[in-house]
C-alpha positions as CSV (number, residue, x, y, z in Angstrom):
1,X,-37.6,-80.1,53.4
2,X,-39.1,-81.6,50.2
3,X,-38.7,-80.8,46.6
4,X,-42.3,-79.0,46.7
5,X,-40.4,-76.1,48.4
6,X,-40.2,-73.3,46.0
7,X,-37.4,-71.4,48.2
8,X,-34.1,-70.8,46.6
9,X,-31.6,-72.7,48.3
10,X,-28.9,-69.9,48.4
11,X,-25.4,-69.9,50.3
12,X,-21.6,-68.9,49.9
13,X,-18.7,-71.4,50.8
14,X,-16.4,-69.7,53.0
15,X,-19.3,-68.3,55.2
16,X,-21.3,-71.8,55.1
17,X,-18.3,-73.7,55.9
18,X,-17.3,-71.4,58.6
19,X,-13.8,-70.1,57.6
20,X,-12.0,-68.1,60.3
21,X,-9.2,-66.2,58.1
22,X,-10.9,-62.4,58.1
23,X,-9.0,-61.3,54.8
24,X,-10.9,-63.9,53.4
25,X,-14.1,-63.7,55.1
26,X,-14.8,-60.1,54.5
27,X,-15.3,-60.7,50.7
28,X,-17.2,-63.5,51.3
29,X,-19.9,-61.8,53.7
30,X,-19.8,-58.8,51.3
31,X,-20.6,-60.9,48.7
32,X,-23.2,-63.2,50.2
33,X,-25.0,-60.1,52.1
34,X,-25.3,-58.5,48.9
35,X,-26.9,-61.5,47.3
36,X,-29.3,-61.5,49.7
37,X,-30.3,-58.0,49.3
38,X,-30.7,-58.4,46.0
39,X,-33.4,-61.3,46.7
40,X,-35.5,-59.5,49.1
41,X,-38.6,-60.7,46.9
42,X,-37.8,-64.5,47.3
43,X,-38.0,-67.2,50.0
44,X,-34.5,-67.9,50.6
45,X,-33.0,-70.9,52.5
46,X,-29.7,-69.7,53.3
47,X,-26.7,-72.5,54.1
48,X,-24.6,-70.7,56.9
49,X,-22.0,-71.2,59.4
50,X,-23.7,-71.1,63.0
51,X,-21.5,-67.9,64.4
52,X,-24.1,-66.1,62.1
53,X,-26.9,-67.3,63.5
54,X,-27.4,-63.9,65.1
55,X,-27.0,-61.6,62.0
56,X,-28.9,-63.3,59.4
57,X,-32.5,-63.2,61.6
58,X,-32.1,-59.7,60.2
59,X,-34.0,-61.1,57.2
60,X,-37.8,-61.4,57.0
61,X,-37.1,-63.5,54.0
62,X,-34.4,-66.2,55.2
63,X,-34.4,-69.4,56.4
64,X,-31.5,-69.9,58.2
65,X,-29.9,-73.4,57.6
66,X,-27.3,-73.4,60.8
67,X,-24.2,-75.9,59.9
68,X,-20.9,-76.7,61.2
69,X,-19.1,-78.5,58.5
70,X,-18.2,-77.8,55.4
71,X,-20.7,-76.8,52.6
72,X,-20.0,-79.5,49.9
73,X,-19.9,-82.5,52.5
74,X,-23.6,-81.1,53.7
75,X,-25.1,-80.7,50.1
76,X,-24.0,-84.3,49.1
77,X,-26.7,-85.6,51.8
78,X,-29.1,-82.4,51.3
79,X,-29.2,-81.3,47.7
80,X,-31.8,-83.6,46.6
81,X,-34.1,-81.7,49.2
82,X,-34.2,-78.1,47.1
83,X,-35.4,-77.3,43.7
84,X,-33.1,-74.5,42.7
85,X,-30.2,-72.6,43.7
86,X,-27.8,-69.7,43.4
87,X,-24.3,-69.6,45.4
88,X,-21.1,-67.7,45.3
89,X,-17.8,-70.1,45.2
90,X,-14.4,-69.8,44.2
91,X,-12.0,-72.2,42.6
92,X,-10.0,-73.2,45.3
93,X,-10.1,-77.1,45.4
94,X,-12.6,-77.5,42.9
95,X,-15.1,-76.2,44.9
96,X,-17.0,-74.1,42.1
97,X,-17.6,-77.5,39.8
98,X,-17.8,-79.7,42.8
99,X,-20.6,-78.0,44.0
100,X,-22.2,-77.2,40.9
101,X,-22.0,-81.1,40.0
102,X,-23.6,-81.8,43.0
103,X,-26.7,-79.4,42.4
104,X,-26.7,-80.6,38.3
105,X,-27.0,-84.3,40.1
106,X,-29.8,-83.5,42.4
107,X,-31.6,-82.2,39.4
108,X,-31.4,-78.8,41.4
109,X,-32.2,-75.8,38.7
110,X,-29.3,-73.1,39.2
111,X,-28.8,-69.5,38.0
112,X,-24.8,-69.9,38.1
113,X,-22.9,-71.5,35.5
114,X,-22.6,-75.3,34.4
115,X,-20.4,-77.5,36.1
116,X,-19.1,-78.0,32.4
117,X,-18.9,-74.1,32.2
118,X,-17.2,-74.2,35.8
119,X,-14.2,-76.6,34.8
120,X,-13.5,-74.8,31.3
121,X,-13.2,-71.7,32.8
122,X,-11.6,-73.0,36.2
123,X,-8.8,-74.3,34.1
124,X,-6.8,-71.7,32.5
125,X,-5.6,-73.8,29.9
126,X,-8.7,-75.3,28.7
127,X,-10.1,-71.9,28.4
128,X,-6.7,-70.8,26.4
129,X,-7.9,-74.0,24.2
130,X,-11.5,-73.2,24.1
131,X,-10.9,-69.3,22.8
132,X,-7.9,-70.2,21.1
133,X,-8.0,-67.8,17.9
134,X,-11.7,-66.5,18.9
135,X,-10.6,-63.8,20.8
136,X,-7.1,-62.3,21.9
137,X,-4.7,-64.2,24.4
138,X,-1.1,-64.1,25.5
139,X,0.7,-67.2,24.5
140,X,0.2,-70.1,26.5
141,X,1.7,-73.6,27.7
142,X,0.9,-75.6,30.5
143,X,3.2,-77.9,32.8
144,X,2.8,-80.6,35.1
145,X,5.6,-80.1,38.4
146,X,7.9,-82.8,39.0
147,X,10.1,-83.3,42.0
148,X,12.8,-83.5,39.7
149,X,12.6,-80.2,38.3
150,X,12.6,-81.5,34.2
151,X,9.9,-78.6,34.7
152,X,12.1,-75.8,34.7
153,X,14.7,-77.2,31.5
154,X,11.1,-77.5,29.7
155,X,10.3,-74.0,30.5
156,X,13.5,-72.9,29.4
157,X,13.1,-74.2,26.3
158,X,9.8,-72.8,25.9
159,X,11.7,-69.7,27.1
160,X,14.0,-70.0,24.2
161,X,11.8,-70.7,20.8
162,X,9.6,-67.6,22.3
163,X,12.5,-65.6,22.4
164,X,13.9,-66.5,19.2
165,X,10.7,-65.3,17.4
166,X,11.8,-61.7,18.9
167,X,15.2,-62.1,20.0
168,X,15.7,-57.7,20.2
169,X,12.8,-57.4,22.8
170,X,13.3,-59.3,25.8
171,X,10.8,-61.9,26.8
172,X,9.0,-61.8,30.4
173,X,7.3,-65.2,31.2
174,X,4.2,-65.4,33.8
175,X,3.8,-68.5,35.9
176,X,-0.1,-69.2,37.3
177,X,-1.4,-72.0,39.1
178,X,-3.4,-74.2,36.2
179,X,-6.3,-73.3,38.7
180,X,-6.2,-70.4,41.1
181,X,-8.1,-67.2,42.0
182,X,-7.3,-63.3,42.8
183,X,-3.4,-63.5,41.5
184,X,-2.3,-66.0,43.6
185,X,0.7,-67.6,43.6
186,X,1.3,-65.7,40.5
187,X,5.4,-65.4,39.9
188,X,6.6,-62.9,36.7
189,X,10.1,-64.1,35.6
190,X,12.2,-61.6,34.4
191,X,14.9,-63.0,33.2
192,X,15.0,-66.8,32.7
193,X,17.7,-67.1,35.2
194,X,15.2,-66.2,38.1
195,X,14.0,-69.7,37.2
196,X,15.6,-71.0,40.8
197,X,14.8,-73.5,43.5
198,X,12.9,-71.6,45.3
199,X,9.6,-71.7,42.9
200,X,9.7,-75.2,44.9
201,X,8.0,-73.5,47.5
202,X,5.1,-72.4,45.7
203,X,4.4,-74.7,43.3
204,X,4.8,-78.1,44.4
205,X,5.4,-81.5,42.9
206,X,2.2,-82.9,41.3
207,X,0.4,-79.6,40.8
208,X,-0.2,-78.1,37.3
209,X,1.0,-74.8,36.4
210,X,0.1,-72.3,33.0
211,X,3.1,-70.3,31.7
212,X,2.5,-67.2,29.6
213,X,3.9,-64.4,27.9
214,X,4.1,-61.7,30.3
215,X,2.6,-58.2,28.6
216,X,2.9,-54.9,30.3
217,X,-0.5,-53.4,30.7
218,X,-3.7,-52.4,32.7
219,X,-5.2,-55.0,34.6
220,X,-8.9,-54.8,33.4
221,X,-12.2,-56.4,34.0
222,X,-15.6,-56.5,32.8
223,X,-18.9,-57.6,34.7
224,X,-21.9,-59.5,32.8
225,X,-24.9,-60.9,33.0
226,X,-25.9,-64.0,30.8
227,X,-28.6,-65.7,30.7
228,X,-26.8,-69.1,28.9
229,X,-26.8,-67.8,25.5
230,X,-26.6,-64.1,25.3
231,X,-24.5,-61.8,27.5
232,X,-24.7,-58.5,28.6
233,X,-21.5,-56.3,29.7
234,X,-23.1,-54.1,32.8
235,X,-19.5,-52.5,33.7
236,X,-16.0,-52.1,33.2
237,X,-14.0,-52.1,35.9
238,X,-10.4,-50.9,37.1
239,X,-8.4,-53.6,38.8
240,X,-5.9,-53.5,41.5
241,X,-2.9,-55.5,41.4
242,X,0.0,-55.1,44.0
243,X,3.1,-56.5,42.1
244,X,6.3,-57.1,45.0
245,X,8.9,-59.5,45.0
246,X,7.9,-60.4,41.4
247,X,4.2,-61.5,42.2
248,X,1.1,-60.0,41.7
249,X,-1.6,-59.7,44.7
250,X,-5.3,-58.7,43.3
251,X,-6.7,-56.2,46.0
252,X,-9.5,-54.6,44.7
253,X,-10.9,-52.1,42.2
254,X,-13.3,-49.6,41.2
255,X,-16.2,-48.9,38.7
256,X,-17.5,-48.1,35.9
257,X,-13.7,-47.3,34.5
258,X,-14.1,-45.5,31.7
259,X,-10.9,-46.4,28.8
260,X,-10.6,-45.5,25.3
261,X,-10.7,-49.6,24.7
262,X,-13.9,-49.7,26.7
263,X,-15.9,-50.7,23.4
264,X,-13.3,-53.6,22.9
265,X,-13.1,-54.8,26.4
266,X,-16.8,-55.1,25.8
267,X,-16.5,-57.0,22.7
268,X,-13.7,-59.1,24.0
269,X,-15.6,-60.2,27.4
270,X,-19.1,-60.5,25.4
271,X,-17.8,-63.0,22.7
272,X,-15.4,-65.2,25.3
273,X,-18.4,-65.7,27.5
274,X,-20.7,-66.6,24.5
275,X,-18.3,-69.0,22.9
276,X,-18.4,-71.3,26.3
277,X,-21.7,-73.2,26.6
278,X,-23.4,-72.8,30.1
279,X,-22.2,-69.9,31.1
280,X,-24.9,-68.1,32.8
281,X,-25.6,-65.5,35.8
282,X,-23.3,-62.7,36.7
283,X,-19.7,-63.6,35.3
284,X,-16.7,-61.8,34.7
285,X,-14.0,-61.8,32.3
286,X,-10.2,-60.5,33.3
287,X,-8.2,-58.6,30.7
288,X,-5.1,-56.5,29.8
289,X,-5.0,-53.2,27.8
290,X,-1.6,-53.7,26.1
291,X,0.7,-51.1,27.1
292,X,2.4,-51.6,23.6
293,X,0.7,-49.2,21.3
294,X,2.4,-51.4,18.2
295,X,1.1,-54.5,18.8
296,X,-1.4,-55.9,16.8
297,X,-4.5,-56.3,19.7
298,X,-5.2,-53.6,22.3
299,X,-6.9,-55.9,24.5
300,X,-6.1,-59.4,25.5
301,X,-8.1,-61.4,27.7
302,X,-6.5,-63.2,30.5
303,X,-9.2,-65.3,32.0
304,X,-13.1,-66.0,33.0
305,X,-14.5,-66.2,36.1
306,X,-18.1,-68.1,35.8
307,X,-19.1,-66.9,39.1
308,X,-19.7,-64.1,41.1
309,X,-16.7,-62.1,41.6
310,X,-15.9,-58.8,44.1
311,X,-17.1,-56.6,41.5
312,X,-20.7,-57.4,42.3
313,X,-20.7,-56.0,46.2
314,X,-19.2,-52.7,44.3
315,X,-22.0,-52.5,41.6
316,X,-24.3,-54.0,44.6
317,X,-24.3,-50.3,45.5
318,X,-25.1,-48.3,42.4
319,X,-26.7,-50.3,39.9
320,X,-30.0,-48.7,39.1
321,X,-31.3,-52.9,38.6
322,X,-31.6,-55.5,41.0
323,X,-28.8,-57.9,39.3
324,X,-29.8,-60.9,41.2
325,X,-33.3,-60.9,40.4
326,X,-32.9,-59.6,37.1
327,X,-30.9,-63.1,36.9
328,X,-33.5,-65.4,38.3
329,X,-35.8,-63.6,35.8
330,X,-33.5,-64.5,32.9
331,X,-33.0,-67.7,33.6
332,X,-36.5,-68.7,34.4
333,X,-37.9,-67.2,31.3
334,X,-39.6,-64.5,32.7
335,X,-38.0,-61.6,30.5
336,X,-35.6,-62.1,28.1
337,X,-31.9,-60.1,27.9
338,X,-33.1,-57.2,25.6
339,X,-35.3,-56.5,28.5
340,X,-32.5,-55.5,30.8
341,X,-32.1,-51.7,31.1
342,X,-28.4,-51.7,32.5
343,X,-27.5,-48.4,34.3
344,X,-25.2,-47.3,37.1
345,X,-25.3,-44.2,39.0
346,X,-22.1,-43.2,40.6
347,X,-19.0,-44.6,41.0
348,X,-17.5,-47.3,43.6
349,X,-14.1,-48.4,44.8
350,X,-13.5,-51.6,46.8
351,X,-10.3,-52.4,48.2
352,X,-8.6,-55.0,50.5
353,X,-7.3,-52.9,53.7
354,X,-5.6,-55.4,56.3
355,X,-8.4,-58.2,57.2
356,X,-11.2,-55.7,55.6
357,X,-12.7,-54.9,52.3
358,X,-13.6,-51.4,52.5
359,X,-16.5,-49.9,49.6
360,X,-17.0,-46.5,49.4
361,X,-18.7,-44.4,46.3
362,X,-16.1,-42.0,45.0
């Protein structure tokens, strides 16, 4: 393999690093199957696990790269081999900048975000910081956990100066993971007395967590396409949350949604993902419409995701454009994002059942 190869080097972690927990793995091979329809006109070398050695031969256009490690250890020695890339990742351990870092150092072109992009957004606090009065967010404060708990007495007094600002509406507090994905470990406090031991067992000493406001709303998102500068909404989309036992579980969704704050959602999500440098590809934007017809905002975003998310294996199936060309495209130069003639026929839900993701138009 040499750098003269004008393949896209194109993979997704969990099914290139060959992870064996189905609920996991049938978003990831939704995901990276629909990717690879989408780029049916390109030479692809695909990074995969060797248990799908059988399925991807399916593919006129693939290269099979057959591996049994993990993804990131492999590109460290093989990166420097490819000349551009697109690849679906998550947060978890830093994998989405670690990868992307990788790629950036390899001088490997990609049509995903920036590794700067990647961290900001990764981070819920830094992107609190970054859109801090640019666009609408619940309050925000991060902590560090110590095994001493001085973590919970800080949050309690965070707890109270919040409360004091509105002492005849009781305050609801939402503890995330400083980095995390798809709601988890996500704990709502009700009262500040639920603040007991047992957190311990879910965030633990050393790890960094983000503590919010909690509003009551509808759990939102909005799907774009950016080509680093400029972004482009392509749909708004319901989102399923299963809240039990005080935390929230993402399972799925369905699109287009249509809302009364559509326009605003779309405003929202357009401006957060122009105001962070490097953002580029298909990203997303998570937000809230605010149950609380007084308040001052409607809409409040709640985080970015600088990668592909689950929403694209739904629009995968009635967009009336090929996103993941229309990407390469972007990015290369080859049309510019006033070109794009977004359009979606039908409507799609996709929903976590068991150790399945089942999509189905409605």
């Amino acid at each position: 393999m040499t750098k003269e190869n004008d393949s896209i080097l194109v993979f997704e972690y969990f099914t290139a690093s060959g992870e064996k927990d189905k609920c996991i793995i049938s978003e990831a091979e939704a995901l990276i199957f629909a990717l690879l329809d989408d780029l049916k006109d390109y030479d692809v070398d695909l990074v995969i696990n060797k248990s799908y050695e059988g399925i991807v031969k399916d593919y006129e256009n693939v290269n099979p790269i057959l591996i049994d490690c993990d993804v990131v250890e492999w590109l460290k020695v093989n990166a420097e081999n490819f000349k551009r890339a697109i690849f679906i990742s998550a947060e978890n351990n830093n994998n989405l900048y670690n990868i992307t870092k990788i790629l950036e150092e390899n001088n490997v072109k990609t049509y995903t975000s920036s590794a700067d992009a990647c961290f900001k957004s990764s981070d819920k606090y830094e992107t609190y910081e970054e859109l801090f009065n640019i666009v609408p967010q619940p309050r925000s404060f991060r902590f560090k956990i110590d095994p001493k708990g001085y973590w919970k007495r800080a949050i309690e007094n965070l707890h109270e100066k919040w409360q004091a600002e509105d002492p005849l509406t009781p305050l609801k507090l939402i503890i995330k993971p400083l980095v995390g994905v798809d709601c988890e470990d996500i704990v709502i406090i009700e009262n500040i007395e639920d603040l007991t031991l047992d957190l311990d067992k879910i965030f633990k000493p050393g790890s960094r967590i983000i503590v919010q406001e909690y509003i009551e709303g509808e759990d939102i998102s909005v799907s774009l396409i950016s080509d680093g500068k400029k972004a482009v909404p392509i749909s708004l989309n319901k989102q399923y949350v299963e809240l039990k036992d005080d935390k929230g579980t993402y399972i799925g969704g369905k699109l287009p949604y249509e809302s009364e704050y559509k326009d605003e959602a779309f405003e929202i999500a357009v401006k957060a993902i122009e105001s962070i440098e490097g953002m580029k590809g298909f990203v997303g934007v998570d937000l809230l419409i605010n149950a609380d017809e007084k308040d001052v905002y409607s809409v409040y975003l709640l985080e970015i995701n600088s990668r592909f998310t689950t929403p694209y294996v739904g629009l995968n199936e009635i967009a009336n454009f090929n996103i993941g060309k229309s990407i390469i495209e972007l990015i290369d130069g080859e049309i510019g994002i006033e070109d794009l003639d977004i359009s979606l026929d039908g409507e799609v839900e996709f929903k976590k059942s068991g150790d399945a993701l089942e999509i189905r138009r409605i």
